[in-house]
mmCIF file as gemmi writes it, N, C-alpha and C atoms, coordinates in Angstrom:
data_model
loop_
_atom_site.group_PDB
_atom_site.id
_atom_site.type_symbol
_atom_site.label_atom_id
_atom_site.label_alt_id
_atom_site.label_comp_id
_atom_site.label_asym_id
_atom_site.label_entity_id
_atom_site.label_seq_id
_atom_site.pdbx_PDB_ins_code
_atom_site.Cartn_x
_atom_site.Cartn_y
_atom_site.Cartn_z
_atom_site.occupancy
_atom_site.B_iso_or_equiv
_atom_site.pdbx_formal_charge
_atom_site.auth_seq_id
_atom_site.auth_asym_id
_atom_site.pdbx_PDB_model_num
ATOM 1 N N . UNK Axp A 1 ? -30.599 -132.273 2.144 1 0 ? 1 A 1
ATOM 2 C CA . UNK Axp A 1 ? -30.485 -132.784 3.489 1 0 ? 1 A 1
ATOM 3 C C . UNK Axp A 1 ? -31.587 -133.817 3.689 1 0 ? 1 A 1
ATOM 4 N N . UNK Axp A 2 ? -30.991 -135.065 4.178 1 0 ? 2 A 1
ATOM 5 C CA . UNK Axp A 2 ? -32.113 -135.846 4.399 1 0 ? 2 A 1
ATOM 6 C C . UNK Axp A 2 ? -32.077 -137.118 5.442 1 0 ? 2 A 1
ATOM 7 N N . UNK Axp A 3 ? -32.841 -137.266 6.352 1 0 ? 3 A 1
ATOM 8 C CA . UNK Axp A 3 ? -32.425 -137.648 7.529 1 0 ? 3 A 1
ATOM 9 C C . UNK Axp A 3 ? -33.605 -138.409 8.019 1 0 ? 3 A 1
ATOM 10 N N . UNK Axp A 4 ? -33.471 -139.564 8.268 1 0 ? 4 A 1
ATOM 11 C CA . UNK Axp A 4 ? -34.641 -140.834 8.705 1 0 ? 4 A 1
ATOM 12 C C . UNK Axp A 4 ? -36.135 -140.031 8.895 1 0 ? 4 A 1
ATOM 13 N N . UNK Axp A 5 ? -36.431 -138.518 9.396 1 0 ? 5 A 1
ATOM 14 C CA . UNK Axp A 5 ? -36.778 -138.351 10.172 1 0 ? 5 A 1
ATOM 15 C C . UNK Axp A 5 ? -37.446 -136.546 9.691 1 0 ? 5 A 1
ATOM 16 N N . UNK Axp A 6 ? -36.295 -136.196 9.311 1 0 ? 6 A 1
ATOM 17 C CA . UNK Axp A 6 ? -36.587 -135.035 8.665 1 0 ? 6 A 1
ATOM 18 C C . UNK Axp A 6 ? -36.629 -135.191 6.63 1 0 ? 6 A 1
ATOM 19 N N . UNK Axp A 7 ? -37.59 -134.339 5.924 1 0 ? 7 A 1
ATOM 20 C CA . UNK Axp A 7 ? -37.563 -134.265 4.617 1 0 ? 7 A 1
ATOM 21 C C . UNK Axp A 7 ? -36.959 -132.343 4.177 1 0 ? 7 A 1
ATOM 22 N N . UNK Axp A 8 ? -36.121 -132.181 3.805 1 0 ? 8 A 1
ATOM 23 C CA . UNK Axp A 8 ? -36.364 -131.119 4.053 1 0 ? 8 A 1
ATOM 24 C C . UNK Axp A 8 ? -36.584 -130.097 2.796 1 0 ? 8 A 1
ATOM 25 N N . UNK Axp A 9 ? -37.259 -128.991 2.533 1 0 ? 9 A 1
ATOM 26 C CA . UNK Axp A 9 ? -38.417 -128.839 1.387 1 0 ? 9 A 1
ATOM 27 C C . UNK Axp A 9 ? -36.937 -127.918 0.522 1 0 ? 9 A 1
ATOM 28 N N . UNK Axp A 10 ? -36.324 -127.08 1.673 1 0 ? 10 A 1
ATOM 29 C CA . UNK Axp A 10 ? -35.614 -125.706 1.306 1 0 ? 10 A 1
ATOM 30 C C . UNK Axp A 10 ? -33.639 -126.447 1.598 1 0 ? 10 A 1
ATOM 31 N N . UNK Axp A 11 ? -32.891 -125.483 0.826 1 0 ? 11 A 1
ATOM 32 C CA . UNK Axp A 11 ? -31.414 -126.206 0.781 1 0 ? 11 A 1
ATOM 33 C C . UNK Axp A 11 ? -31.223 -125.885 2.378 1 0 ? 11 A 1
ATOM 34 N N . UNK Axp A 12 ? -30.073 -126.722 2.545 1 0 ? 12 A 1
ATOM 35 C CA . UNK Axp A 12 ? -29.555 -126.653 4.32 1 0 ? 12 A 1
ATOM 36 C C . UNK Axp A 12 ? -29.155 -125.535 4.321 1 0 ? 12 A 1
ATOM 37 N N . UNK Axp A 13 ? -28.272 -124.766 3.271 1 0 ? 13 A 1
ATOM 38 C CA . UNK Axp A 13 ? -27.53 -123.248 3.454 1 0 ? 13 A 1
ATOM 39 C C . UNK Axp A 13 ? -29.095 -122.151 4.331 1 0 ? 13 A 1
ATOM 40 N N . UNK Axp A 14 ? -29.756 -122.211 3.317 1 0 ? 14 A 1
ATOM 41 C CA . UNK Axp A 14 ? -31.605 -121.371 4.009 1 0 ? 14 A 1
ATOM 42 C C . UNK Axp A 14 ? -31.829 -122.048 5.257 1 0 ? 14 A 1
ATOM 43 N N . UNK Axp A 15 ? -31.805 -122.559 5.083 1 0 ? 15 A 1
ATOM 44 C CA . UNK Axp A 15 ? -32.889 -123.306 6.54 1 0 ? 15 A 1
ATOM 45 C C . UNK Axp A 15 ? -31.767 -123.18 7.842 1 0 ? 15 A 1
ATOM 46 N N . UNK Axp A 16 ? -30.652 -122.584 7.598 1 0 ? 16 A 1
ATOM 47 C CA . UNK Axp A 16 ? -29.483 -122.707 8.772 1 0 ? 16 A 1
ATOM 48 C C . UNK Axp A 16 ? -29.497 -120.75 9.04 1 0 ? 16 A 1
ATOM 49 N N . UNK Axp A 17 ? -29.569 -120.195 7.436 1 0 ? 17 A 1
ATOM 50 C CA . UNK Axp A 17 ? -29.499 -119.262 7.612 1 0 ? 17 A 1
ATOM 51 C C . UNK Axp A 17 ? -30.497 -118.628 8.492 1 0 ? 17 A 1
ATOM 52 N N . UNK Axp A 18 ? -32.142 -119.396 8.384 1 0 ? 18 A 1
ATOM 53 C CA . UNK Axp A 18 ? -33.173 -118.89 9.508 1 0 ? 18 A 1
ATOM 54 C C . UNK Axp A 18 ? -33.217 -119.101 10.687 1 0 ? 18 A 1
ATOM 55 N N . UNK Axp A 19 ? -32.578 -119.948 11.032 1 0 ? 19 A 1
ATOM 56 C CA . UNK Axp A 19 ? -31.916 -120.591 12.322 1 0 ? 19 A 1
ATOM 57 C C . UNK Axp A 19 ? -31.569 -119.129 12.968 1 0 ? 19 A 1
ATOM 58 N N . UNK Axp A 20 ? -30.734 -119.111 12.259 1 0 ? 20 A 1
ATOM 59 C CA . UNK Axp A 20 ? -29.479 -117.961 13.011 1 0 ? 20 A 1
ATOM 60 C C . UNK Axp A 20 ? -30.27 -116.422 12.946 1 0 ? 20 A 1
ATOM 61 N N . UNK Axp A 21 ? -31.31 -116.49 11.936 1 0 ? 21 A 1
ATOM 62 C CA . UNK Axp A 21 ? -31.59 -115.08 12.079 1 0 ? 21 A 1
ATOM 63 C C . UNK Axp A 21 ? -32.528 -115.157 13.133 1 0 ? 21 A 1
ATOM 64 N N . UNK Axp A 22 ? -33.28 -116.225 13.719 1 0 ? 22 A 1
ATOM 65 C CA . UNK Axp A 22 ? -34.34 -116.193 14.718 1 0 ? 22 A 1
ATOM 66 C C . UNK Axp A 22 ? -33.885 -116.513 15.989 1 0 ? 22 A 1
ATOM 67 N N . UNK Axp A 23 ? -32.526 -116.827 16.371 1 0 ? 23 A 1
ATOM 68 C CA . UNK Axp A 23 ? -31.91 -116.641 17.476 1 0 ? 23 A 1
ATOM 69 C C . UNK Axp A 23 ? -31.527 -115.215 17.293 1 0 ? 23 A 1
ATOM 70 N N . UNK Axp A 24 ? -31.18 -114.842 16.703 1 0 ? 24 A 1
ATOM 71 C CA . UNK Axp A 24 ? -30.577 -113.538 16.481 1 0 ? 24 A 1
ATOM 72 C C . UNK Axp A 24 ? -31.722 -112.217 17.187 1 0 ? 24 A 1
ATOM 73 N N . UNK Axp A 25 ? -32.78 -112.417 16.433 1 0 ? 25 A 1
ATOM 74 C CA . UNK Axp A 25 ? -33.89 -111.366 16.431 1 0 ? 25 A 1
ATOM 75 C C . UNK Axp A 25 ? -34.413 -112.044 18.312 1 0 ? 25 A 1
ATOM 76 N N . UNK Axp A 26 ? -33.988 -113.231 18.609 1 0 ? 26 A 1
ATOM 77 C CA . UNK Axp A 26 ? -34.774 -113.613 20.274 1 0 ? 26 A 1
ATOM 78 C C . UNK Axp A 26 ? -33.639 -113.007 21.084 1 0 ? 26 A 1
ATOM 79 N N . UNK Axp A 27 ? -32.608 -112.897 21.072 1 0 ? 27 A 1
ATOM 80 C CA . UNK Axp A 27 ? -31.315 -112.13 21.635 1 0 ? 27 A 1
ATOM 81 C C . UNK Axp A 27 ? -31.868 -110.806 21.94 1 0 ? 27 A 1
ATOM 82 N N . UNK Axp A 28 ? -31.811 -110.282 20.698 1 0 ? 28 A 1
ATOM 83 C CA . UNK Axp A 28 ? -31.812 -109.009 20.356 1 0 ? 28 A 1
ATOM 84 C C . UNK Axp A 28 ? -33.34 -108.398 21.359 1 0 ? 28 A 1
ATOM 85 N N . UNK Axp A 29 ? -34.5 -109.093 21.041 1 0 ? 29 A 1
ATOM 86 C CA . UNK Axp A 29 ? -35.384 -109.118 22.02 1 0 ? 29 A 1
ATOM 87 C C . UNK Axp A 29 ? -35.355 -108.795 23.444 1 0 ? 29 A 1
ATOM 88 N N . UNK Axp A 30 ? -34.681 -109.958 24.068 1 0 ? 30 A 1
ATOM 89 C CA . UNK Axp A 30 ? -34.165 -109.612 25.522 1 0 ? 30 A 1
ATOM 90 C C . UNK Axp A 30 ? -33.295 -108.769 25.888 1 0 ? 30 A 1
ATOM 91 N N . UNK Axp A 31 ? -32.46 -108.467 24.868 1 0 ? 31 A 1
ATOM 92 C CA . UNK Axp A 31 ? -31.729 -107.553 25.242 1 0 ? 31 A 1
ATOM 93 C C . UNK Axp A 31 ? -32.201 -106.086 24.956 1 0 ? 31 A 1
ATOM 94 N N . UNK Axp A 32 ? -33.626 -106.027 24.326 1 0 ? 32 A 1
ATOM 95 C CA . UNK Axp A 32 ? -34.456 -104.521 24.307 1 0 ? 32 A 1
ATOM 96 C C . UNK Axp A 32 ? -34.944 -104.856 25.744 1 0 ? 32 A 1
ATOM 97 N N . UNK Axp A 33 ? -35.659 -106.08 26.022 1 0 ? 33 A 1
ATOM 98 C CA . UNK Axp A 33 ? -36.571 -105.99 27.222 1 0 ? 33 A 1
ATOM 99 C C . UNK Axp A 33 ? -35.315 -105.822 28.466 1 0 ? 33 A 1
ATOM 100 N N . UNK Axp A 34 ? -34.223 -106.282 28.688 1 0 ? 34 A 1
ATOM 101 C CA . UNK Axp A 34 ? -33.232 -106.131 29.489 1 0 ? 34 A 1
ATOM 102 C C . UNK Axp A 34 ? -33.082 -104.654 29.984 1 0 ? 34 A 1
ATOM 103 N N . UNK Axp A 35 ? -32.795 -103.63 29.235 1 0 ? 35 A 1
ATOM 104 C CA . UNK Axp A 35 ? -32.492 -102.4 28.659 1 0 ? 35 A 1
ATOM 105 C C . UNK Axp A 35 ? -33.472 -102.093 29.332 1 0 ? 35 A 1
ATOM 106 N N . UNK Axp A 36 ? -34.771 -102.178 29.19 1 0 ? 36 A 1
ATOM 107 C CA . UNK Axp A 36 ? -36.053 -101.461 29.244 1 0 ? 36 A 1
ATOM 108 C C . UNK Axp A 36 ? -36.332 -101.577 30.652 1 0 ? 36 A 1
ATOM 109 N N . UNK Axp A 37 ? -36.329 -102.491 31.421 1 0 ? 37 A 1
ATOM 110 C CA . UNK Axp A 37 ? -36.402 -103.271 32.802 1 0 ? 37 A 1
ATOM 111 C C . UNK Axp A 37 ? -35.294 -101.854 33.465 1 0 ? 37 A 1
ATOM 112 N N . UNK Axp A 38 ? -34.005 -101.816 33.316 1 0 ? 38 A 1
ATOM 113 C CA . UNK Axp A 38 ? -32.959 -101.072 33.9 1 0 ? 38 A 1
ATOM 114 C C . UNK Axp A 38 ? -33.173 -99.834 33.68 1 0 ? 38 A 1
ATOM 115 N N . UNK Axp A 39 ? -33.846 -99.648 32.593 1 0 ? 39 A 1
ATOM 116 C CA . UNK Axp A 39 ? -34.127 -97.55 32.606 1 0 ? 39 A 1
ATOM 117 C C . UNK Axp A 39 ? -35.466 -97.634 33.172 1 0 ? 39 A 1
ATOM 118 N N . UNK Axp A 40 ? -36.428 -98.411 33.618 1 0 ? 40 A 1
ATOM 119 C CA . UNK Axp A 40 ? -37.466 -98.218 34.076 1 0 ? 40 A 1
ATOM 120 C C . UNK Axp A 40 ? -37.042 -98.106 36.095 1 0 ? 40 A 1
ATOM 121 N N . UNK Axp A 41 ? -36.355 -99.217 36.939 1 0 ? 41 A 1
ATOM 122 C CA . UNK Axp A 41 ? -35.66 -98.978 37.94 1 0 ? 41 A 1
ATOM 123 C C . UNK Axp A 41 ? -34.656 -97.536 38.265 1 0 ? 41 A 1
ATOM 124 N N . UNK Axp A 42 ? -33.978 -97.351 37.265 1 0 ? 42 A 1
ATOM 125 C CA . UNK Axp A 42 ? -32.931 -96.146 37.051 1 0 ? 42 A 1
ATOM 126 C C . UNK Axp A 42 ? -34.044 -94.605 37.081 1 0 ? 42 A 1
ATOM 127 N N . UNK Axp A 43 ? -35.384 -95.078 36.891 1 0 ? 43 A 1
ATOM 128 C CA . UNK Axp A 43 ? -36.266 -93.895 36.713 1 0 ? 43 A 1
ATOM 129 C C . UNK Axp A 43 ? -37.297 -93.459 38.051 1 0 ? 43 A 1
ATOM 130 N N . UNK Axp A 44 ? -37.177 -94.529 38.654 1 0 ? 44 A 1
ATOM 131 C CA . UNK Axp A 44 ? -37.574 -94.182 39.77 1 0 ? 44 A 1
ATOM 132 C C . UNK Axp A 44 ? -37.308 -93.301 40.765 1 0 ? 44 A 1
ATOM 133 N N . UNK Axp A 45 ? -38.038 -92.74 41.417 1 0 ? 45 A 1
ATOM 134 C CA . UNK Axp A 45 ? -37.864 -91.453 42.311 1 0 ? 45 A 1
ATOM 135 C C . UNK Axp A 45 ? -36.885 -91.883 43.451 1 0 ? 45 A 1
ATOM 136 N N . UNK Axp A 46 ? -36.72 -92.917 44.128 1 0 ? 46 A 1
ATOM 137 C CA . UNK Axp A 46 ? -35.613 -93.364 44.925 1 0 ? 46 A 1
ATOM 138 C C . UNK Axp A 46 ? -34.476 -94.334 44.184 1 0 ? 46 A 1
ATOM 139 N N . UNK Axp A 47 ? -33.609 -94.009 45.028 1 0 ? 47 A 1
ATOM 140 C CA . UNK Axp A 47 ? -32.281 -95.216 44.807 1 0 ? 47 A 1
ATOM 141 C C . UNK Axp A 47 ? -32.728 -96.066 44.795 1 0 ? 47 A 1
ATOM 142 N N . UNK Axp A 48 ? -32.295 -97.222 43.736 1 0 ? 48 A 1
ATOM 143 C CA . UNK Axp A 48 ? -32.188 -98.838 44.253 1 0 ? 48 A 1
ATOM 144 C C . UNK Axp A 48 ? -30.719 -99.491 43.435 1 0 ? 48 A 1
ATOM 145 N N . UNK Axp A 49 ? -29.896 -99.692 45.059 1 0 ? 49 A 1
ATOM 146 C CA . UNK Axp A 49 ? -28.544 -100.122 44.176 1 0 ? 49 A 1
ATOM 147 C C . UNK Axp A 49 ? -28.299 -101.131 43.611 1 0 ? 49 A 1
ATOM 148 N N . UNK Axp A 50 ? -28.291 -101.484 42.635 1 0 ? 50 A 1
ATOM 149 C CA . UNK Axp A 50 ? -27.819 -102.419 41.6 1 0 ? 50 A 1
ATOM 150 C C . UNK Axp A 50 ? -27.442 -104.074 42.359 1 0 ? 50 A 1
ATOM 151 N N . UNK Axp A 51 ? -27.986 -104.984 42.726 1 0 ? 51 A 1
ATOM 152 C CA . UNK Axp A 51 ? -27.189 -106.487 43.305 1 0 ? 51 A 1
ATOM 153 C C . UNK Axp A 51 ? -27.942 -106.561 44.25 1 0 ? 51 A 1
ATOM 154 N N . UNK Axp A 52 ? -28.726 -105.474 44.884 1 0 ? 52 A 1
ATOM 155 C CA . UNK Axp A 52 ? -29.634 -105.899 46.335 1 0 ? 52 A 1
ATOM 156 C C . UNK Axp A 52 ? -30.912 -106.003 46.268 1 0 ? 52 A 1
ATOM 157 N N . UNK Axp A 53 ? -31.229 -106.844 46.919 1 0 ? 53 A 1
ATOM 158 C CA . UNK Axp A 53 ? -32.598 -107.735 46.845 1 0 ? 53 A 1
ATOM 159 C C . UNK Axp A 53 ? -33.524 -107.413 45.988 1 0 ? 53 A 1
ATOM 160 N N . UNK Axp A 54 ? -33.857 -106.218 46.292 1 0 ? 54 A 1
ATOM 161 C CA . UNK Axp A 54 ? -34.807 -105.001 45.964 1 0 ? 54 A 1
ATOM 162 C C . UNK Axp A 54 ? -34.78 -104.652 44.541 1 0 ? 54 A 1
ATOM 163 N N . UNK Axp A 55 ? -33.353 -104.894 43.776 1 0 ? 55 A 1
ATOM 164 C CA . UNK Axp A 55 ? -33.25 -103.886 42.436 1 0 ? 55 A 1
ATOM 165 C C . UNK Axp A 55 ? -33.323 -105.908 41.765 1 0 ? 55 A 1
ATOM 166 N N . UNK Axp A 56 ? -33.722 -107.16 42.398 1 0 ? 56 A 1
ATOM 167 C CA . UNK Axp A 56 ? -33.385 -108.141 41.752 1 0 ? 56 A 1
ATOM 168 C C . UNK Axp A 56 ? -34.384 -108.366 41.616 1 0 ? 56 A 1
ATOM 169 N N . UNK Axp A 57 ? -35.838 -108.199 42.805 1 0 ? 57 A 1
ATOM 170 C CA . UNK Axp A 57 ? -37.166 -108.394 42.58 1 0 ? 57 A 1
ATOM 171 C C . UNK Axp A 57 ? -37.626 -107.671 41.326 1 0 ? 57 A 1
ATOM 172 N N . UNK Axp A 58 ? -37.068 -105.964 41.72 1 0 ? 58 A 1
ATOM 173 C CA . UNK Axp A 58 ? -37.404 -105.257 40.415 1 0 ? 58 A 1
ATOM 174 C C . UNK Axp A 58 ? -37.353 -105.499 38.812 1 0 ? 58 A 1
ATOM 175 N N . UNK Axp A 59 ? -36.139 -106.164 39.244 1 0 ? 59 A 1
ATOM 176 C CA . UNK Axp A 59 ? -35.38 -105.889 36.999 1 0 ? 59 A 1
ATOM 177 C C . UNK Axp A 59 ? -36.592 -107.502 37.277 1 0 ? 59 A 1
ATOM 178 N N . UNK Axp A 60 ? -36.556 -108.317 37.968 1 0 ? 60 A 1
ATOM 179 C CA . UNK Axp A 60 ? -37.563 -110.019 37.121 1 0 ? 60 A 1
ATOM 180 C C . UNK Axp A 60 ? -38.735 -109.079 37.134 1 0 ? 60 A 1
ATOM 181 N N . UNK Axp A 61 ? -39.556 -108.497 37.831 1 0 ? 61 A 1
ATOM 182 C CA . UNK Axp A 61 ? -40.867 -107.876 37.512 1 0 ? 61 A 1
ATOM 183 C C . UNK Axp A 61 ? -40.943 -107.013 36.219 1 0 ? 61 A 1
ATOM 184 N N . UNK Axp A 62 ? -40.046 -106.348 36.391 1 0 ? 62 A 1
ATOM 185 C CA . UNK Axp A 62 ? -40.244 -104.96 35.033 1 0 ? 62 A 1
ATOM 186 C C . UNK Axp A 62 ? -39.74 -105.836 33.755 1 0 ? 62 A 1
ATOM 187 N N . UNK Axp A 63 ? -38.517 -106.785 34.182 1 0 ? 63 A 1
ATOM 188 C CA . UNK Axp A 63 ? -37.956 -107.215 32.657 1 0 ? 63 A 1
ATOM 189 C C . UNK Axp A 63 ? -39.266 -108.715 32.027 1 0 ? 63 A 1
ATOM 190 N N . UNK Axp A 64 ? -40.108 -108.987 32.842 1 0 ? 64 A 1
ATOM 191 C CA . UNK Axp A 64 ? -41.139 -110.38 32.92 1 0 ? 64 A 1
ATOM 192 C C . UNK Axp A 64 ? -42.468 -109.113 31.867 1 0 ? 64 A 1
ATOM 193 N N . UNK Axp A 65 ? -42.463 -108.068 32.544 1 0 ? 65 A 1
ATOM 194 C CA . UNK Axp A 65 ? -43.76 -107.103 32.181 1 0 ? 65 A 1
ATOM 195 C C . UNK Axp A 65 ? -43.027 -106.87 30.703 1 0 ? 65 A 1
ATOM 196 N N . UNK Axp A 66 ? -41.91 -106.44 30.375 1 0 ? 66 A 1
ATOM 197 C CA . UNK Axp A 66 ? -41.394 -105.896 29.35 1 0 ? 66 A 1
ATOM 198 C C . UNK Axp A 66 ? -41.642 -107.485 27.959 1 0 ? 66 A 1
ATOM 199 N N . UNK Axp A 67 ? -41.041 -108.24 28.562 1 0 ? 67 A 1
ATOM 200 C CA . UNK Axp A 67 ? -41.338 -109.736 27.704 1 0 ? 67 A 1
ATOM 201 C C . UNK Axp A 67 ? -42.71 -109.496 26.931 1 0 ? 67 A 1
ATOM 202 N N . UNK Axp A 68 ? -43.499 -109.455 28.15 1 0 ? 68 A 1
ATOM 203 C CA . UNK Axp A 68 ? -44.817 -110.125 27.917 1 0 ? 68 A 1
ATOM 204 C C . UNK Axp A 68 ? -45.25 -109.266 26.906 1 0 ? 68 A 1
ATOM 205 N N . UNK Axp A 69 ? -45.367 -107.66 27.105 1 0 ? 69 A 1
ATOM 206 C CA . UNK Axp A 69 ? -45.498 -106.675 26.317 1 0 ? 69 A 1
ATOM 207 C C . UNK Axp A 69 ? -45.178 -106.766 24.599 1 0 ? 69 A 1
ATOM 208 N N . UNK Axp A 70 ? -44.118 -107.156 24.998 1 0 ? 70 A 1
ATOM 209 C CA . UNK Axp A 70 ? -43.814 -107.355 24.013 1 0 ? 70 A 1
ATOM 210 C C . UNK Axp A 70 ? -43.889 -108.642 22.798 1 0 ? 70 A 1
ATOM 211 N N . UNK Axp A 71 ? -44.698 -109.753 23.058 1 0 ? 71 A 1
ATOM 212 C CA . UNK Axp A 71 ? -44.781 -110.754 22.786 1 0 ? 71 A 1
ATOM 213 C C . UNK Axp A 71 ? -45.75 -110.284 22.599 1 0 ? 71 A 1
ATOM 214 N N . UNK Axp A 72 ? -47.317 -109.603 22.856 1 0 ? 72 A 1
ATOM 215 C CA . UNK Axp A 72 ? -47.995 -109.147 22.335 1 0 ? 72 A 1
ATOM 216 C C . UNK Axp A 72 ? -48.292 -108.372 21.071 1 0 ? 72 A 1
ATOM 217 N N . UNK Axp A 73 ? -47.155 -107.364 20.999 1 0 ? 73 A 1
ATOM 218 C CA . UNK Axp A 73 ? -47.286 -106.916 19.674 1 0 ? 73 A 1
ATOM 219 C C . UNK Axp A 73 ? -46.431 -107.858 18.24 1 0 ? 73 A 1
């Protein structure tokens, strides 16, 4: 592969295949921190129904804390 601009060291088949596995593993990511955000709300001692204000502030706070957490380790 070779392009005004890019040299590239490894064949296009590899370098496409890491592509896809590092979208893959950032998906997969949010969708632990997603998960984690909703059983943390779902665990709380009161209701909060699902679409109202309250459970929307919640899942960006818990699912933002869950990110970050996790970008740490």
């Amino acid at each position: 592969m070779q392009n005004r601009n890019v040299d590239a060291v490894q064949p296009e088949e590899r370098i496409l295949r890491e592509i896809k596995r590092t979208i893959t593993d950032e998906l997969k990511f949010e969708d632990e921190a997603d998960a984690a955000a909703r059983r943390t709300i779902q665990s709380l001692s009161r209701r909060v129904p699902e679409g109202s204000r309250e459970w929307d502030v919640l899942y960006r706070k818990y699912f933002e804390e869950e990110m970050n957490r996790r970008k740490k380790v």
